[in-house]
VMD Tcl script that draws the C-alpha trace (Angstrom):
set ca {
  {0.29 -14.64 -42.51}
  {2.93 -14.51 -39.62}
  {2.03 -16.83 -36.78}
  {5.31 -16.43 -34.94}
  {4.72 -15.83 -31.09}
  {6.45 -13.66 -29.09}
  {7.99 -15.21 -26.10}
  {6.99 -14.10 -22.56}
  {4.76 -11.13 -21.38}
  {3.31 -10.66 -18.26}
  {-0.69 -9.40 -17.23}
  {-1.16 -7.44 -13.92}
  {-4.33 -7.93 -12.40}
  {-6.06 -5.68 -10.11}
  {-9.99 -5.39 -9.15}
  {-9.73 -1.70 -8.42}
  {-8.55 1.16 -10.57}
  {-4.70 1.81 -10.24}
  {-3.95 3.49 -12.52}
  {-4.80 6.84 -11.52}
  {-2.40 6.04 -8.31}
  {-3.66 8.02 -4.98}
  {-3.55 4.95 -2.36}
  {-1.17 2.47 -1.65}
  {-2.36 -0.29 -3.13}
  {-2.28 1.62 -6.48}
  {1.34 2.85 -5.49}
  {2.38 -1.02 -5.16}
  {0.74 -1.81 -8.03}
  {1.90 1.18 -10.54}
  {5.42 0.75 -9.10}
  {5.59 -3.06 -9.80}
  {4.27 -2.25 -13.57}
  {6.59 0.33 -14.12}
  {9.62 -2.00 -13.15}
  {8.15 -4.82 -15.33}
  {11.09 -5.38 -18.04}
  {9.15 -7.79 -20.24}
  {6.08 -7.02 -22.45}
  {3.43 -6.06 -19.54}
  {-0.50 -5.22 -19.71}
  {-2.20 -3.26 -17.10}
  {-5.68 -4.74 -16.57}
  {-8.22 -3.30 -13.83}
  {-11.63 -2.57 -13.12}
  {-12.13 0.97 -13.23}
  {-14.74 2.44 -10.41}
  {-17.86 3.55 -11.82}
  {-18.56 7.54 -10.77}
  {-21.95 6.11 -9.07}
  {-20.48 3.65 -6.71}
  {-18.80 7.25 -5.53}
  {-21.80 8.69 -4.14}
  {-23.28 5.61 -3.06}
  {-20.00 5.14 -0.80}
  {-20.38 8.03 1.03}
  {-23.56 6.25 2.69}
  {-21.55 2.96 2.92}
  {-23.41 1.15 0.39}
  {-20.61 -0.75 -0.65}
  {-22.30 -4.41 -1.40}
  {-23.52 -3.20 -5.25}
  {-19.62 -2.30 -6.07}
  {-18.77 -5.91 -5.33}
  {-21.44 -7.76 -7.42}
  {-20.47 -5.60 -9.96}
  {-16.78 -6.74 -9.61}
  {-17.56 -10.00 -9.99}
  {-19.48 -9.47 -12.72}
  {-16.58 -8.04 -14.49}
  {-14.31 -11.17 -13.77}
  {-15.20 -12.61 -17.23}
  {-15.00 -9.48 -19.33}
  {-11.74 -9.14 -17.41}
  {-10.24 -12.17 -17.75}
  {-11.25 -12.23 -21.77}
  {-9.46 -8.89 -22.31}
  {-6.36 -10.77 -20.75}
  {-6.97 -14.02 -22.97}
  {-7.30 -11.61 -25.93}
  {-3.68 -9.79 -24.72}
  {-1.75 -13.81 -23.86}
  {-2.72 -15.13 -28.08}
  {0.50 -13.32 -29.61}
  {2.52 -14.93 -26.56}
  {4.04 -18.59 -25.71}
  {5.49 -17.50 -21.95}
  {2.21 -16.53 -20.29}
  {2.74 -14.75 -16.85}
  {-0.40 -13.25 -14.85}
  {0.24 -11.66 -11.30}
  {-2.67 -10.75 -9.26}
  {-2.94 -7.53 -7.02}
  {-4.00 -9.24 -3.57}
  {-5.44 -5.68 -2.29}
  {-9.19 -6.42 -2.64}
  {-11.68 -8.97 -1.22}
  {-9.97 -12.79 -1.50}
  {-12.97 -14.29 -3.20}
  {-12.39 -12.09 -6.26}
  {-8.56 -13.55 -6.52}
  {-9.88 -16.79 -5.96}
  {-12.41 -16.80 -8.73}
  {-10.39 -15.33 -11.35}
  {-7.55 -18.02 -10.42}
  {-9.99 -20.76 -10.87}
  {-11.09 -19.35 -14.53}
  {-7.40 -19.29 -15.47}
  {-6.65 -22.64 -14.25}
  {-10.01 -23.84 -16.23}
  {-9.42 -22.11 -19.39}
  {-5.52 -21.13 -19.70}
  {-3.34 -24.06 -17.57}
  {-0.39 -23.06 -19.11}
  {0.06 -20.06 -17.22}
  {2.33 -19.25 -14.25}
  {0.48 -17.54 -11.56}
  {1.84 -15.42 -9.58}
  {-0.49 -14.04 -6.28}
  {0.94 -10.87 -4.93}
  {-0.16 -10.08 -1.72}
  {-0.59 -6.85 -0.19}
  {-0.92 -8.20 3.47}
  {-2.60 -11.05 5.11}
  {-6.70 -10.21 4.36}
  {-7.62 -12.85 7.41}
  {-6.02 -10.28 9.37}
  {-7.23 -7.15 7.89}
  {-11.11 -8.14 8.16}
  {-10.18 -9.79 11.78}
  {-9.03 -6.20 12.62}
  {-11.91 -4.55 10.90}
  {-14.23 -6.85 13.17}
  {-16.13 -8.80 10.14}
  {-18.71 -10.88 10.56}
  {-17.99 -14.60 12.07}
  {-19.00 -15.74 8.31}
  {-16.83 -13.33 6.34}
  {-13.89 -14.01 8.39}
  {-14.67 -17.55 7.98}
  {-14.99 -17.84 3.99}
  {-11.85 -15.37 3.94}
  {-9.81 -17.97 6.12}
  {-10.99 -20.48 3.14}
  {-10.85 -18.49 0.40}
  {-7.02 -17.25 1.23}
  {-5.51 -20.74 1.61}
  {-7.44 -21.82 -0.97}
  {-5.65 -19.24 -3.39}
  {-2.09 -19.38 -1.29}
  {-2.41 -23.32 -2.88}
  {-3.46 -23.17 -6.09}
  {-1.24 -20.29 -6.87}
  {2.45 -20.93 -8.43}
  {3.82 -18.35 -6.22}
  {1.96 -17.06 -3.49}
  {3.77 -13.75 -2.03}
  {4.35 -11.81 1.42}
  {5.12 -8.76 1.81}
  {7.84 -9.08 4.75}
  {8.96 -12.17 7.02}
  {5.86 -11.38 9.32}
  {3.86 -11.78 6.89}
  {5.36 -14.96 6.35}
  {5.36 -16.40 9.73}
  {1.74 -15.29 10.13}
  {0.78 -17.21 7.04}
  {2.69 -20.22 7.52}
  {0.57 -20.02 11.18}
  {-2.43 -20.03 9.90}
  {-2.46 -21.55 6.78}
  {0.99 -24.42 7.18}
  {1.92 -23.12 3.86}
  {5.28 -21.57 1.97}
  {5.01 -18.54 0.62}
  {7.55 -16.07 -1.71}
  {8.81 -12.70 0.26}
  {7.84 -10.04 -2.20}
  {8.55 -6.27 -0.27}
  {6.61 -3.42 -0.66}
  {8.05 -0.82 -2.23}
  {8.08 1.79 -4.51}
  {9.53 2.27 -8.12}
  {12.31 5.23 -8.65}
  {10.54 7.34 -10.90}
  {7.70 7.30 -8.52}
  {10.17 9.04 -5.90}
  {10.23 12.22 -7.12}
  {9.28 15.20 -5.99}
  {8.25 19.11 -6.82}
  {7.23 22.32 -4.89}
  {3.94 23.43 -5.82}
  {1.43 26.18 -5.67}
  {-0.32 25.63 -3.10}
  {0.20 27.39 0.47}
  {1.56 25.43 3.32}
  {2.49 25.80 6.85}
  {6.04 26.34 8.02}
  {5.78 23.78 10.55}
  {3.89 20.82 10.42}
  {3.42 16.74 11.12}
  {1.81 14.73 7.97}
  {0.09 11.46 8.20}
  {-0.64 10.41 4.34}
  {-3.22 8.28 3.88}
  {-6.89 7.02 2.62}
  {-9.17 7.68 5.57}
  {-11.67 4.85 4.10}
  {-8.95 2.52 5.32}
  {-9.87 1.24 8.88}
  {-6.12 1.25 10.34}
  {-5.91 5.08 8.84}
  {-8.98 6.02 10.26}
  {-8.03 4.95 13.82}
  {-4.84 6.42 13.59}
  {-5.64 9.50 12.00}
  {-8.86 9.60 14.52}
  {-6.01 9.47 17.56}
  {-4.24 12.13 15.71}
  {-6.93 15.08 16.04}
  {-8.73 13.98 19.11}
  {-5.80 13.18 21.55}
  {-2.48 14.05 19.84}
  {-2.09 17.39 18.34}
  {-4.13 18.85 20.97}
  {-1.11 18.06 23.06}
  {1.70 19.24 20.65}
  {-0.32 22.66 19.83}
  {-0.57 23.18 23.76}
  {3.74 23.42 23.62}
  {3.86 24.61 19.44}
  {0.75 26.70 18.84}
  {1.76 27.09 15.41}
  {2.10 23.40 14.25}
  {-0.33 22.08 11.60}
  {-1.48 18.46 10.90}
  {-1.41 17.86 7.17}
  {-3.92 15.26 6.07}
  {-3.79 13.73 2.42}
  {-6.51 11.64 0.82}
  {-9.21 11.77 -1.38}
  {-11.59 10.76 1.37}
  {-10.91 12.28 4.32}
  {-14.60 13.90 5.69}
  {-13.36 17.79 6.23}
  {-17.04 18.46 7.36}
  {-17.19 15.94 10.23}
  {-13.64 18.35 11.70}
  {-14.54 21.65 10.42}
  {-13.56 22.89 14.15}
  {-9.87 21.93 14.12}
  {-8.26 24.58 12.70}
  {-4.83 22.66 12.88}
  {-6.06 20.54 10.15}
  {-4.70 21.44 6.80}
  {-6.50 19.27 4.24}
  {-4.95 18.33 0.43}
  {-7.12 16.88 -1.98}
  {-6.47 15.19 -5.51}
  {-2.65 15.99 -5.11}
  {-0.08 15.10 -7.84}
  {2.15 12.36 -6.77}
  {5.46 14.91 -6.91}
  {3.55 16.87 -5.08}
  {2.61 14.62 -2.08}
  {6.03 13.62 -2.14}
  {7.11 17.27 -1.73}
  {4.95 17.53 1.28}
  {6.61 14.30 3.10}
  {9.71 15.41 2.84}
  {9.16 19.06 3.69}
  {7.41 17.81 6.87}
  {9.03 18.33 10.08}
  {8.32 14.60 10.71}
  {5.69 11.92 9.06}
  {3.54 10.52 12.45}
  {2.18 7.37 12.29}
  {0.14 6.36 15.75}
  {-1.05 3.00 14.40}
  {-2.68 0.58 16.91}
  {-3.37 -2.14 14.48}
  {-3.06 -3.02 10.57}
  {-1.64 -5.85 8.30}
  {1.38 -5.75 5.96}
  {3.70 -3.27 5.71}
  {2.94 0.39 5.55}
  {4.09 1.93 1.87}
  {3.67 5.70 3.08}
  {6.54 5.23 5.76}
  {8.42 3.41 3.28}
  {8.30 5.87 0.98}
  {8.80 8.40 3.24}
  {11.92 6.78 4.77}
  {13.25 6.62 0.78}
  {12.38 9.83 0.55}
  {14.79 11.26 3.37}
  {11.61 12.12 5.72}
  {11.57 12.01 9.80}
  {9.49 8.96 10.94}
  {8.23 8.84 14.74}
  {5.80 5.26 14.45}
  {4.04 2.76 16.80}
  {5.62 -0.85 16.68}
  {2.63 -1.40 14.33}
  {3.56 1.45 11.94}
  {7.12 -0.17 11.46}
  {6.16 -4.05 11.87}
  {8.19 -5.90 8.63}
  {10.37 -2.74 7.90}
  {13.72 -3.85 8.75}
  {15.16 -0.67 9.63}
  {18.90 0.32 11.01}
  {18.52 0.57 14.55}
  {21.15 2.73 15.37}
  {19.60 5.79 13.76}
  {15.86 7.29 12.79}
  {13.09 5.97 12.97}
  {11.96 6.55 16.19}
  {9.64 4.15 17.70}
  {7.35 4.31 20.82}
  {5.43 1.82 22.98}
  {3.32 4.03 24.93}
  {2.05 7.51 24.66}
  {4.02 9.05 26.48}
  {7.52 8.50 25.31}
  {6.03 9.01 21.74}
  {5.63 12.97 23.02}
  {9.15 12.54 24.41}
  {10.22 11.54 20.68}
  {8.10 14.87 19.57}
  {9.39 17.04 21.68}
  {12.88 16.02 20.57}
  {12.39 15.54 16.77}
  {10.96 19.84 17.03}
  {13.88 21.00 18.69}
  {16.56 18.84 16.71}
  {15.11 18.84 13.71}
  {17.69 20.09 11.12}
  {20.26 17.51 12.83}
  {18.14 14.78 12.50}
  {16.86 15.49 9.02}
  {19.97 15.22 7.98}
  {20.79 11.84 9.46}
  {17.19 11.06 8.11}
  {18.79 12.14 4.55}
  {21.85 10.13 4.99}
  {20.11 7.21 5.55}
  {17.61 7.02 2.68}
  {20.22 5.00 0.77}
  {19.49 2.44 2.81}
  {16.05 1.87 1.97}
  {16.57 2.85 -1.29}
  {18.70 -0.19 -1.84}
  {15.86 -2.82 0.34}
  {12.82 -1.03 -1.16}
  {13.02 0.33 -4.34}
  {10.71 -2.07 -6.60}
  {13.27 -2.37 -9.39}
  {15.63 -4.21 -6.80}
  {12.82 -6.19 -5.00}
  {11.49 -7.28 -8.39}
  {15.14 -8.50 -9.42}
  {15.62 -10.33 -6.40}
  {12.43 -12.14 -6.63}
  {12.88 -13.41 -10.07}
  {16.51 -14.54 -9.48}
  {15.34 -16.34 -6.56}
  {12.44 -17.95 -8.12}
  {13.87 -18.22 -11.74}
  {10.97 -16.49 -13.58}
  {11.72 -14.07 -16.19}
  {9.97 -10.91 -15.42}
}
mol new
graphics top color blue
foreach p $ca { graphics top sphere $p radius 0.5 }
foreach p [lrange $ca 0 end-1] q [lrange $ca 1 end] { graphics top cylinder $p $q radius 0.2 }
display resetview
């Protein structure tokens, strides 16, 4: 019988299904797996076709006992993966509630201590329920609960220098910048069969997700009201799996995609005559204007939109502080827009090299010294 180990491999840990992509969380995470070089494991908690329906009347508190129900049968499928390896590796997807990172961290530092945790944040979640207005208590045990994991983690992450400085701020603790970003292969792009509007603004995004909802709320209501007063023609296209068409059946600006492809999302970005993103509030950095600015697109964005992108100044993006000069921006991203869409092509490289996950990855581990 042959005993011999294999040396490292890696588990990537995430307490919501990824793997069908759709959101950015999944992006991150997908992206991240695909640039893994070592042997990797995708392990997730898949959501059950009943917790579906019972979201649509915001009956959300059943999902989460059943997640953390799941932590053991999770973490013993990821136990059962580690026994043919010596290097043990295990990075967890910081894009769901804290306590369910913070649990699973304390079973792996019970049962497996020789393993190198890594805790990959997707933004600051003491911010994210702070903005969503929790409860005093939530807010409270998620304050606890995210220093709690920041410190017993072997590498707890940010996702830009921000990030950083707000963590060390709350918390007085050092954390690892880890970008957003988005893998190569996960770039491209395809027209499809589907008809679409010759001119038109996109906002991509899950509407279930508080910052989208505000922004994409602002969008209908008090935006393209405004641009369709000076462009009768222009359309708003609105991604998403969740976004309610019922509750804006009367805006016939709105074009609505559901369940799209990945290529073919990507298609509509960069077909767009510019990407809007009127964002008041919202932790982390935003992977849909990432991707967007790797994919060539226009990007007119609130400071918010754009905080932790480090962008070149000197050319698109355009960002606005008030309403007003953000029609301004409109007004001259429709009328320029083949001249600027090419500067917006020209500069993709750019990104490309600061955000493409195979780079960020490889910069991580040569900074850190871990082999992933």
């Amino acid at each position: 019988m042959n005993n011999k180990k294999n040396k490292t491999c890696v588990a990537l840990v995430c307490f919501y299904q990824a793997s069908k992509g759709g959101h950015g969380a999944a992006e991150v995470t997908l992206s991240l797996f695909e640039s893994l070089k070592i042997k990797k494991k995708l392990f997730e908690i898949n959501k059950n076709i009943y917790f579906n329906f019972l979201d649509k009347y915001k009956i959300n508190y059943i999902e989460s006992l059943y997640k953390l129900f799941c932590l053991i049968h999770l973490y013993l499928r990821v136990k059962k993966f580690f026994l043919k390896f010596k290097e043990r590796i295990i990075i967890i997807e910081g894009a769901s509630w804290i306590g369910y990172s913070y649990i699973f961290i304390k079973i792996i530092k019970l049962f497996s201590k020789d393993t190198k945790i890594i805790y990959h944040a997707h933004n600051v979640e003491y911010e994210l329920r702070k903005n969503k207005k929790s409860n005093f208590f939530i807010l409270l045990l998620t304050k606890i609960l995210e220093k709690k994991v920041y410190n017993l983690a072997n590498y707890g992450t940010a996702v830009s220098n921000t990030d950083k400085a707000k963590l060390n701020k709350l918390y007085n603790i050092k954390t690892f910048i880890f970008n957003n970003g988005i893998n190569k292969g996960r770039l491209k792009y395809r027209k499809f069969n589907k008809k679409i509007p010759n001119d038109f603004l996109i906002y991509p995004g899950s509407y279930s997700f508080f910052p989208n909802k505000i922004a994409i709320d602002r969008l209908i209501y008090k935006i393209l009201p405004i641009i369709i007063n000076k462009y009768p023609k222009f359309k708003l296209i609105i991604t998403g799996y969740d976004f309610p068409l019922n509750k804006f059946r009367n805006y016939n600006f709105i074009n609505y995609y559901k369940n799209l492809k990945k290529d073919e999302l990507n298609y509509l970005i960069y077909k767009s005559k510019f990407l809007l993103a009127p964002m008041s509030k919202g932790p982390g950095t935003k992977l849909k204007i990432i991707e967007a600015l790797m994919l060539g697109s226009i990007i007119i964005s609130s400071k918010e939109g754009m905080s932790g992108i480090e962008i070149d100044k000197i050319n698109p993006p355009f960002i606005f502080l008030n309403q007003k000069k953000m029609h301004q921006i409109i007004n001259y991203v429709i009328k320029n827009n083949k001249k600027i869409k090419k500067i917006s092509n020209k500069n993709k490289s750019f990104f490309k090299k600061k955000y493409l996950m195979e780079n960020i990855l490889k910069n991580f581990s040569k900074k850190n010294d871990i082999n992933l």
